[in-house]
C-alpha positions as CSV (number, residue, x, y, z in Angstrom):
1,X,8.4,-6.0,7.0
2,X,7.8,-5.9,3.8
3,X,5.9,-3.2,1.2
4,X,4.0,-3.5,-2.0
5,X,3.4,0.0,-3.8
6,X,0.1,-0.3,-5.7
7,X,0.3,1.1,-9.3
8,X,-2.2,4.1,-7.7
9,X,0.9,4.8,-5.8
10,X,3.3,6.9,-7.4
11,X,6.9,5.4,-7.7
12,X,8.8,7.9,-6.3
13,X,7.4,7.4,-2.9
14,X,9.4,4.4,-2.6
15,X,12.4,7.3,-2.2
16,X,10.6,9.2,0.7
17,X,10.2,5.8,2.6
18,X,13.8,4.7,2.2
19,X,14.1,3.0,5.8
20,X,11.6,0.0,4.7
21,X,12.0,-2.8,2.2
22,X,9.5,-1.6,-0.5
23,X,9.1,-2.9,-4.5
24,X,6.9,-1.6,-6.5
25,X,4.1,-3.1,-9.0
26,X,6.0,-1.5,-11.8
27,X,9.3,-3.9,-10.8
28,X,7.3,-6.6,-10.3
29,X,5.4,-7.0,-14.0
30,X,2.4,-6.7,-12.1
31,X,0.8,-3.6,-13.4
32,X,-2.7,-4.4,-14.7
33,X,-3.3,-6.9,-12.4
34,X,-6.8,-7.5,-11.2
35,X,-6.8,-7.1,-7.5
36,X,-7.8,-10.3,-6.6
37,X,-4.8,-12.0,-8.3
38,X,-2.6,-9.1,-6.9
39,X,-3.4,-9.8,-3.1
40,X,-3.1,-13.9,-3.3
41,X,0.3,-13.0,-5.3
42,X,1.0,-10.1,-2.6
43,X,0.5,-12.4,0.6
44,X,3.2,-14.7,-0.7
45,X,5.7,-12.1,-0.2
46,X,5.1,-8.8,1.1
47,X,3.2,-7.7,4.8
48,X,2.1,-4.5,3.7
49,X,0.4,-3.1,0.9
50,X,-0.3,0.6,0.3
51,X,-2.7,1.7,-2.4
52,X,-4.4,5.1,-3.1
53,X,-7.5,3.1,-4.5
54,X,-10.4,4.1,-2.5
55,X,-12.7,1.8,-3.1
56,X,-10.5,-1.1,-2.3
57,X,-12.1,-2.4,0.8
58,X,-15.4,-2.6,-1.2
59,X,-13.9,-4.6,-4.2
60,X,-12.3,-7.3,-2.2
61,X,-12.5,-9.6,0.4
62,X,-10.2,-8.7,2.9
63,X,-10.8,-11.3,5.7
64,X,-8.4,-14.3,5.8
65,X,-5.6,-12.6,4.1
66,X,-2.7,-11.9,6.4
67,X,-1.9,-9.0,4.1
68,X,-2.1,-5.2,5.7
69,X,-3.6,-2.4,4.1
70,X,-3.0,1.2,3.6
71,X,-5.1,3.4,1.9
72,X,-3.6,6.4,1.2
73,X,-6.1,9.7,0.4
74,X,-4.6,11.1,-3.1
75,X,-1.9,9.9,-5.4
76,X,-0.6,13.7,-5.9
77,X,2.8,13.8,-4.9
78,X,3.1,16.9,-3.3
79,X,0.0,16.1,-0.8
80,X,1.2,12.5,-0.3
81,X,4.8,13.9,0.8
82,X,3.1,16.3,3.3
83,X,1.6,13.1,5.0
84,X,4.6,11.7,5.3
85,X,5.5,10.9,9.0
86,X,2.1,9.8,9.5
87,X,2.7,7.2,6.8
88,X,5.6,6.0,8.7
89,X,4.0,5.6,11.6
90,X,0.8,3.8,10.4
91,X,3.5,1.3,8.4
92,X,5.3,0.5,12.2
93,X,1.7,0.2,13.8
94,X,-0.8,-1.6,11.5
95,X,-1.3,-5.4,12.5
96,X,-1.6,-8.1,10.2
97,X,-4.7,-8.0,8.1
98,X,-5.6,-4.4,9.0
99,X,-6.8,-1.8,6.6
100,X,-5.9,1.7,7.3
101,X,-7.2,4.7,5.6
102,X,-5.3,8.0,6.2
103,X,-6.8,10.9,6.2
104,X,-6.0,14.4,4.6
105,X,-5.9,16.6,7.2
């Protein structure tokens, strides 16, 4: 599997989540991106794609795109890192085309 960190997303996370294959938006000259052009450009490569834009699932259609989503609650690193297990476990459960919104708890 494979993981795209939106530019929501911030970098260091890719650190914390070591044990997957992730690249950022930042590495990839994609920041700026409409979202649109970023899934089509997204599905070519990556499975996963995790995002702290909320309002993702109403901006785009979803359906048909073998790309996985998670949404992630807050971009603030310290709250992100204290979700981090269930992260991990969402990343080794979500099926192809899923969106996934975690919750603070």
């Amino acid at each position: 599997m494979t993981i795209l960190l939106d530019e929501s997303v911030p970098r260091l996370f890719k650190i914390h989540l070591g044990e997957f294959s992730i690249v950022t938006v930042h590495e990839l000259g994609w920041t700026g991106m409409k979202n649109g052009d970023l899934f089509a450009a997204a599905s070519q490569q990556f499975t996963i794609f995790i995002t702290a834009d909320k309002n993702l699932r109403y901006q785009q259609s979803l359906s048909g795109n073998p790309l996985s989503i998670i949404v992630l609650p807050t971009n603030q690193v310290p709250l992100v890192l204290t979700l981090l297990p269930l992260i991990r476990d969402t990343v080794l459960a979500i099926q192809p085309n899923e969106l996934i919104e975690i919750s603070l708890p």
